[in-house]
MIZALUM-461428 format. One record per residue (C-alpha): residue in three letters; x, y, z negated; residue number from 1. Coordinates in Angstrom, 1 decimal. Last residue first. Layout:
BEGIN
ala,X,Y,Z,NUM
...
//
This chain:
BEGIN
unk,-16.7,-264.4,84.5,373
unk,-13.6,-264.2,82.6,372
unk,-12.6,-266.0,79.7,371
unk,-9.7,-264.5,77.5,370
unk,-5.8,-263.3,77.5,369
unk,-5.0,-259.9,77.9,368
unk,-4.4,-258.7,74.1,367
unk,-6.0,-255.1,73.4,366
unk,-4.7,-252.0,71.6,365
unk,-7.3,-249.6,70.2,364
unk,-6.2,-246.4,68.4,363
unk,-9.2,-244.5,66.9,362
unk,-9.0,-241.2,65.7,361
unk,-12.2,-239.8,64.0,360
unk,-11.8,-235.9,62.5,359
unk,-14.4,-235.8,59.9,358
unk,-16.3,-232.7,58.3,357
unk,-18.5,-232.5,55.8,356
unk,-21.4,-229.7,55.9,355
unk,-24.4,-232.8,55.6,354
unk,-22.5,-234.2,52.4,353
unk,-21.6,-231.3,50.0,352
unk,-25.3,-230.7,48.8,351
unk,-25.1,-234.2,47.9,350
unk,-21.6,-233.5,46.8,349
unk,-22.5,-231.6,43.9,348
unk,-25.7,-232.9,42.6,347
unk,-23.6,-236.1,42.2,346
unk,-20.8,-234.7,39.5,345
unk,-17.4,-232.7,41.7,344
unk,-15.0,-230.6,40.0,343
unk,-15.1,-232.3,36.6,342
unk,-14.7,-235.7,38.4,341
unk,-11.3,-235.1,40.1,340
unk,-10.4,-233.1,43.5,339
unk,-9.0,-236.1,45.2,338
unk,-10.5,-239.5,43.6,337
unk,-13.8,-237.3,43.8,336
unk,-13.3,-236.9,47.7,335
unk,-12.5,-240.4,48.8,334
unk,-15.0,-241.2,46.4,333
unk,-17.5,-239.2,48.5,332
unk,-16.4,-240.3,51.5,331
unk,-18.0,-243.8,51.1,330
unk,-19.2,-244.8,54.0,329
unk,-23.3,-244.8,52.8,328
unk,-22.8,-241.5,52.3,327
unk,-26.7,-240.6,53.0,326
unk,-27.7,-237.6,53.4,325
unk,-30.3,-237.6,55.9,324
unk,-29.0,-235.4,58.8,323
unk,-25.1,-236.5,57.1,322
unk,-25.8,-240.2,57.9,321
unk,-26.7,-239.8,61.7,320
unk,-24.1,-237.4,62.4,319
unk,-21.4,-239.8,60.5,318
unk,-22.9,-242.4,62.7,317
unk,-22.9,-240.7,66.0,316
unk,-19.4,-239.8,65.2,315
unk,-18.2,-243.6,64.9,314
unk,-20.0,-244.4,67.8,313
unk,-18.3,-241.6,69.6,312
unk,-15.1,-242.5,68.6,311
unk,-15.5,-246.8,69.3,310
unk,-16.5,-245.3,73.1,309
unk,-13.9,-243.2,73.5,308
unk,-11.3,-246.2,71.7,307
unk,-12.7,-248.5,74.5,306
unk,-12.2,-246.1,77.0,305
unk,-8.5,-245.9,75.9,304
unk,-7.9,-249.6,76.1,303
unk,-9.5,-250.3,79.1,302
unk,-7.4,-247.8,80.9,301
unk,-4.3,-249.3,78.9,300
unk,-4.8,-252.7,79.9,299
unk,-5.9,-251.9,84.0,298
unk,-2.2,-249.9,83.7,297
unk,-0.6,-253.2,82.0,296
unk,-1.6,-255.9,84.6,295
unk,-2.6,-258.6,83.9,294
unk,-6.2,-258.0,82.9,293
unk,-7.1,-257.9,86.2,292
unk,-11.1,-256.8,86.2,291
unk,-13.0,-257.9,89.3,290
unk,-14.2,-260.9,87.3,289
unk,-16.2,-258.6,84.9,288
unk,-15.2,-259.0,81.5,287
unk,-14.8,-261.7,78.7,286
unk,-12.8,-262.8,76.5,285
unk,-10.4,-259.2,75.5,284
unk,-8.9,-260.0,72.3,283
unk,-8.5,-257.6,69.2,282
unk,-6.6,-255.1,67.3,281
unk,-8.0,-251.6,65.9,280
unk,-6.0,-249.2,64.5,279
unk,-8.8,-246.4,62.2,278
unk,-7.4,-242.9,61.0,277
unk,-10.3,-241.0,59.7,276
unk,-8.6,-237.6,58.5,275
unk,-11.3,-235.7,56.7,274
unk,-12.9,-231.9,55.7,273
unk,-14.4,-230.6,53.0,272
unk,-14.8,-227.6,53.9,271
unk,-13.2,-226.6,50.8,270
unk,-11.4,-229.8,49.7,269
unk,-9.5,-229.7,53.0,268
unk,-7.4,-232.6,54.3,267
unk,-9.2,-235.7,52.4,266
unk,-7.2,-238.8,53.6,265
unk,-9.5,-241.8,54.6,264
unk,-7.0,-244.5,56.0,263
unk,-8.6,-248.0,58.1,262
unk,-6.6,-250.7,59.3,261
unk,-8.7,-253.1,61.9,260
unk,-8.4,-256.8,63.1,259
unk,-10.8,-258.4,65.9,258
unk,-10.7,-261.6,67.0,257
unk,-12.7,-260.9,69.4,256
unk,-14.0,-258.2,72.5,255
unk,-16.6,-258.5,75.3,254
unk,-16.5,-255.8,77.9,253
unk,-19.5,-254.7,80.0,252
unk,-18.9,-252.3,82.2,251
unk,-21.1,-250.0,83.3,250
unk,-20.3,-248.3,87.0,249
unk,-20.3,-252.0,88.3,248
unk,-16.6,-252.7,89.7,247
unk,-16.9,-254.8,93.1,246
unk,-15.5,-251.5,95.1,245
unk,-11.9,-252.3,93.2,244
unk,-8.9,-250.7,91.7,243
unk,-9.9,-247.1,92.5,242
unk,-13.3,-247.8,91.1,241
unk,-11.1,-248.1,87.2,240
unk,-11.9,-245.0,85.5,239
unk,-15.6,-245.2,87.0,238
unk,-16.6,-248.1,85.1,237
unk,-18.0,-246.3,81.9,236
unk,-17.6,-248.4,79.1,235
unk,-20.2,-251.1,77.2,234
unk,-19.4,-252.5,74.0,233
unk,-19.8,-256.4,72.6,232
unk,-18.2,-256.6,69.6,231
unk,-16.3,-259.6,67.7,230
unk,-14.7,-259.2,63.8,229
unk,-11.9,-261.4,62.6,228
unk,-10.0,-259.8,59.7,227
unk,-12.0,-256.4,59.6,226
unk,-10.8,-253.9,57.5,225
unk,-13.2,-251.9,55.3,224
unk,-15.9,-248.8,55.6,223
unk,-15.0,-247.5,58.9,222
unk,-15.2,-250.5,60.9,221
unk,-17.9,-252.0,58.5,220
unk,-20.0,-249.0,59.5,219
unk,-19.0,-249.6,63.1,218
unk,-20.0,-252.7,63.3,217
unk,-23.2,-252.2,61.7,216
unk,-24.2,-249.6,64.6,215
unk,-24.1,-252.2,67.2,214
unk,-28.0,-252.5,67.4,213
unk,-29.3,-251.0,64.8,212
unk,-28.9,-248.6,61.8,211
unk,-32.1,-247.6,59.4,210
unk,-33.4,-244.9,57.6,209
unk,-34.2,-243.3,54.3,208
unk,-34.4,-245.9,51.7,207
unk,-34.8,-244.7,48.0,206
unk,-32.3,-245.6,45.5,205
unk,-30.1,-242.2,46.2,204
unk,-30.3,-241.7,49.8,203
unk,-30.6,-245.1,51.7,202
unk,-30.0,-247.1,54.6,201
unk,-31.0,-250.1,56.0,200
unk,-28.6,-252.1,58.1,199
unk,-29.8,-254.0,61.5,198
unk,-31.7,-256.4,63.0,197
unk,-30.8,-259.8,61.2,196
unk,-32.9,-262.2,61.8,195
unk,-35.8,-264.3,61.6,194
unk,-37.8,-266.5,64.1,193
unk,-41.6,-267.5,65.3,192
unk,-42.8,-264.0,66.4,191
unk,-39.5,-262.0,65.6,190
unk,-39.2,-261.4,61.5,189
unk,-37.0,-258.8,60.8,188
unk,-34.4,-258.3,57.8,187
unk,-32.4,-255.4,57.5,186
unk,-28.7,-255.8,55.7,185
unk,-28.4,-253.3,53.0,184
unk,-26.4,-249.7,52.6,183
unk,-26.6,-248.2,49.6,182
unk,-25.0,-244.5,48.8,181
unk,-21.7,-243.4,47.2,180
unk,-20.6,-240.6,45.1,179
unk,-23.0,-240.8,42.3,178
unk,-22.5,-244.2,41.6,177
unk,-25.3,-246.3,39.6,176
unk,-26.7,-247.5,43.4,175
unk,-23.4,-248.7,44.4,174
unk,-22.3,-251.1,41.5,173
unk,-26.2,-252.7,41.7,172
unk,-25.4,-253.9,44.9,171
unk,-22.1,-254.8,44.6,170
unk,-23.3,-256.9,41.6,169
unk,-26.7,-258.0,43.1,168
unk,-24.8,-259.1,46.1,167
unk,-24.8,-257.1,49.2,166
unk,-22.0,-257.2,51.6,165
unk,-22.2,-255.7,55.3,164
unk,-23.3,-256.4,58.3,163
unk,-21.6,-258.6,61.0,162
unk,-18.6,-259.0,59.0,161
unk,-18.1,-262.7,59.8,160
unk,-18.6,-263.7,55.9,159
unk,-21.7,-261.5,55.8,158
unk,-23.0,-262.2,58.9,157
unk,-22.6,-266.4,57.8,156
unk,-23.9,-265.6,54.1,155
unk,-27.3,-263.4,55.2,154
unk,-28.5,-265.9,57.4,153
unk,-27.0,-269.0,54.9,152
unk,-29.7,-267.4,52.6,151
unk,-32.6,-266.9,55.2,150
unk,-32.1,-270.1,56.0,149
unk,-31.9,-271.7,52.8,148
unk,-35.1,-269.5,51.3,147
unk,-37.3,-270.5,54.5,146
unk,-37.1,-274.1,54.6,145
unk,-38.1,-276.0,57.7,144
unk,-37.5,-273.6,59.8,143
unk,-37.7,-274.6,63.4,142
unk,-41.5,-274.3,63.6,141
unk,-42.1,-271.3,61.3,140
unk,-44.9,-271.4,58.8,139
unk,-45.1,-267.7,57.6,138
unk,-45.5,-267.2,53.7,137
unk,-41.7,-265.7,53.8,136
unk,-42.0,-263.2,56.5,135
unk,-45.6,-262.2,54.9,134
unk,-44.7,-261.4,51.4,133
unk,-41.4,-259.5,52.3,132
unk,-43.6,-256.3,54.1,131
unk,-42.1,-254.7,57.0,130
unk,-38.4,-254.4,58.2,129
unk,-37.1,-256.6,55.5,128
unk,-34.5,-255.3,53.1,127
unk,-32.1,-257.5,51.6,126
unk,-30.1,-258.4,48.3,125
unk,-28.2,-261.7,48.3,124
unk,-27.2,-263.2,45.0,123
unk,-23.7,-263.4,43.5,122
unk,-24.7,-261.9,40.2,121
unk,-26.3,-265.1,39.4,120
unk,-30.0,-264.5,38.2,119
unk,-30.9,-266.1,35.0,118
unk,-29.5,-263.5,32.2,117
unk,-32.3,-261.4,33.8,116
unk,-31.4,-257.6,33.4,115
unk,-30.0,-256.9,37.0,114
unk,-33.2,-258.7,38.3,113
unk,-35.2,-256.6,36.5,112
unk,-33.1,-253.4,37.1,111
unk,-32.4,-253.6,40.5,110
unk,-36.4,-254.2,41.5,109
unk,-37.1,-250.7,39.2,108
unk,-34.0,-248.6,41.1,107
unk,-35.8,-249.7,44.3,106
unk,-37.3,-246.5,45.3,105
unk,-40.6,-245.8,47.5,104
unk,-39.0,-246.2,50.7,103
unk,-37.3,-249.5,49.6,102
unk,-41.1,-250.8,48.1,101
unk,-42.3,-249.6,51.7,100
unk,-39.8,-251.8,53.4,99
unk,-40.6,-254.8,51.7,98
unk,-38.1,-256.1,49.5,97
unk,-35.8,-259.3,50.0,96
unk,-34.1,-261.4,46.8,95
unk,-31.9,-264.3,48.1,94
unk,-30.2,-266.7,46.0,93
unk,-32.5,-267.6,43.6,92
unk,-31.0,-271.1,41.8,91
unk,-31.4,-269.5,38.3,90
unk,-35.6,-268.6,38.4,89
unk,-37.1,-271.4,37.1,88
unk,-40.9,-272.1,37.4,87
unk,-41.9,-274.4,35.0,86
unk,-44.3,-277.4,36.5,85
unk,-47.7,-277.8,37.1,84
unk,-48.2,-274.3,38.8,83
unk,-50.8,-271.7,38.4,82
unk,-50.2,-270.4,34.9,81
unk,-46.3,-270.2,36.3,80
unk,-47.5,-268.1,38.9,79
unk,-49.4,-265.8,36.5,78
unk,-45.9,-265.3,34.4,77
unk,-43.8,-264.7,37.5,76
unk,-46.3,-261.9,38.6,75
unk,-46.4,-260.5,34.9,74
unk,-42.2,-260.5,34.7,73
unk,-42.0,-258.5,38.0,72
unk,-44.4,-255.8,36.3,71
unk,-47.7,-254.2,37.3,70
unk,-49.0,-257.3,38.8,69
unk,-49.9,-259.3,42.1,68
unk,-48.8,-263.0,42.6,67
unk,-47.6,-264.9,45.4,66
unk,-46.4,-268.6,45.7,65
unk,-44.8,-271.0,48.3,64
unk,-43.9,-274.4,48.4,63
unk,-40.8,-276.3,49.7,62
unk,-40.5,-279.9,48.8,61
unk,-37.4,-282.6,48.5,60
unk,-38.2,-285.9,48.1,59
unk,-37.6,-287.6,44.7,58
unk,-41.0,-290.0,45.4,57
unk,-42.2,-288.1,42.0,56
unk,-41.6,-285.2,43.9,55
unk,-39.0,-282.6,43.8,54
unk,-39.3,-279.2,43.9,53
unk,-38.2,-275.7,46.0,52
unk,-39.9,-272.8,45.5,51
unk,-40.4,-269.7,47.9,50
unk,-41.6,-266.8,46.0,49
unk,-43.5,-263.8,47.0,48
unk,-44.3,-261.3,44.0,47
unk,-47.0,-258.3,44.1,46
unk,-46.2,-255.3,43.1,45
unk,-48.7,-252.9,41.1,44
unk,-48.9,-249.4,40.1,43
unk,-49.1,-247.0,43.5,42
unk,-50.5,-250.3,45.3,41
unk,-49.6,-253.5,46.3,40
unk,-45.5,-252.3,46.7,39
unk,-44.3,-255.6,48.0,38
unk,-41.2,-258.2,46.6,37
unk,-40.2,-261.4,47.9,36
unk,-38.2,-264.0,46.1,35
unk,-36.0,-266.6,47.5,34
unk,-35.1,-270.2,46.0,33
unk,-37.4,-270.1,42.5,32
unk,-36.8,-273.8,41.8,31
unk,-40.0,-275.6,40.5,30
unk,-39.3,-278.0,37.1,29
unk,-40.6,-281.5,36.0,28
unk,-38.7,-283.7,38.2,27
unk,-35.8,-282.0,37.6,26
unk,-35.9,-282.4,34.3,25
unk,-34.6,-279.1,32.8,24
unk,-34.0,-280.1,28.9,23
unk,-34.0,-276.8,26.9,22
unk,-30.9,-277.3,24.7,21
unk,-31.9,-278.0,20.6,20
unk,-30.1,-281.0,20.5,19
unk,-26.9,-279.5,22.6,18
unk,-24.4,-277.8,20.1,17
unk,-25.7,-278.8,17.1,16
unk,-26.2,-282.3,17.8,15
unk,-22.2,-282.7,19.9,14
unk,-21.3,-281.0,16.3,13
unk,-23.0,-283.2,14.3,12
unk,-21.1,-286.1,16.3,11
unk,-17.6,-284.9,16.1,10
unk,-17.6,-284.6,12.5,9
unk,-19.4,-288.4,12.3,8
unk,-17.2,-289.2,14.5,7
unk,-13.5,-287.3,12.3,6
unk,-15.3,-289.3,9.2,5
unk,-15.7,-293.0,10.7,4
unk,-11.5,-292.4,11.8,3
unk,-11.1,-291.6,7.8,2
unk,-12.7,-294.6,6.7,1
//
């Protein structure tokens, strides 16, 4: 009698707990995998999302739809009227907005997502260079499925360092600070590919410019440590002619397995002005085959024109970043954790910014063994 009690107990719970759940057949719901936004006009947005089904055959399918409205929320609920099957937001793991949304302010985008109890705070943020809508609409011919791609895209540079982090919470955690500006990955679509081109970068919640080329590296050089970062760079060859006629005067020198110790130490509140100590590690694999790596004196040449060339990246950023005020590297909390918050509120350093001054020094030191060409 007693062991009918403790089930029946056991059973009104199980009822009360899950009987009045919202069942998610899967054959009866659309997966929201990636989501687009575009400024349409000075009051509406219009919503690009790549979905992700299953048939009744249980095959995997990949549709797109787009919706135009004042509000996120209207553009999902106009989609849904269109579709057959409840459109559920959860398994997004990529959000991108156009370029004129970013330009425009993307406070309102943060917010939505931010305040959806659906979206995983582990979700990708991205800018593309252009509008969103298009990039994702595009048939590509070897992408089948343009929300995972564009999510393991973002997850591979991310986990090697090549750009830097953007999940909605580090995302969101950077544009409430007042001492620290946002710096996404930039998306481009390239005839029939997509990738990575760059950083986008922003003043306040609005985006301002962008960084190319090798300029991520270096933002993640000065921003974190790298664990096992690679860079192409290109030094003068002139330093090493007397070694060999066959030396180009650019030389191309391929580094890996990078590791890098950063320090930020504020030295003058007045100016303000900065100590940047950065000590780079890594491996030389490739360089021209008239280089001998060797010997010690070709090492340490190499070694110092590497570290000229890391410095005057580094300064080119900071330049960059100060002409339109944007701290995407973070001195500002170096500087409030210093002088406290009652000497320093956002107004403050943004007038602060542009005058700062940073002393780079970079100290490079280079193993010798590699592939050589």
């Amino acid at each position: 009698m007693i062991k009918r009690r403790v089930l029946l107990y056991y059973l009104c719970i199980f009822l009360l707990l899950f009987g009045c759940a919202d069942p998610k057949i899967l054959e009866r719901i659309s997966l929201a995998v990636l989501i687009g936004y575009d400024v349409e006009s000075a009051d509406k947005v219009t919503a690009t999302v790549a979905l992700r089904s299953v048939n009744q055959e249980l095959q995997s399918i990949v549709s797109i739809a787009s919706q135009t409205d004042e509000t996120s929320k209207g553009t999902r609920i106009k989609a849904s009227l269109d579709s057959t099957k409840k459109i559920v937001a959860g398994q997004a793991r990529v959000i991108l907005l156009g370029s004129k949304l970013a330009e425009a302010g993307i406070t309102q985008a943060l917010h939505t997502t931010k305040m959806n109890s659906e979206m995983s705070s582990g979700l990708y943020f991205a800018i593309v260079d252009g509008e969103a809508g298009p990039l994702i609409e595009r048939k590509y011919e070897n992408i089948s499925d343009i929300g995972q791609h564009i999510f393991y895209l973002l997850e591979h540079n991310i986990e090697e360092q090549y750009t830097v982090s953007s999940t909605l919470h580090e995302t969101v955690r950077d544009s409430y600070s007042p001492f620290i500006d946002l710096a996404l990955p930039l998306i481009v679509q390239d005839e029939d590919d997509v990738h990575i081109s760059g950083l986008a970068i922003f003043n306040g919640d609005k985006m301002v410019g962008k960084l190319v080329g090798n300029e991520p590296f270096y933002v993640v050089l000065v921003k974190e440590k790298y664990n096992a970062g690679s860079i192409q760079v290109i030094i003068p060859g002139a330093p090493l002619k007397k070694l060999s006629n066959d030396i180009p005067d650019q030389l191309a020198i391929a580094i890996d397995s990078i590791f890098s110790n950063r320090k930020v130490k504020l030295v003058n509140k007045d100016t303000p002005e900065f100590e940047l100590d950065i000590k780079v590690e890594g491996r030389v694999l490739e360089i021209h085959s008239s280089i001998t790596t060797e010997d010690f004196n070709v090492m340490e040449i190499l070694e110092k024109e590497v570290e000229k060339e890391f410095k005057k990246e580094i300064d080119k950023i900071i330049k960059k970043t100060q002409e339109l005020n944007s701290d995407i590297l973070g001195f500002g909390e170096v500087y409030k954790a210093n002088v406290g918050t009652k000497n320093v509120d956002k107004k403050k350093w943004k007038e602060l910014y542009p005058k700062i001054k940073v002393n780079a020094n970079i100290t490079v030191e280079l193993l010798r063994n590699g592939v050589f060409d």
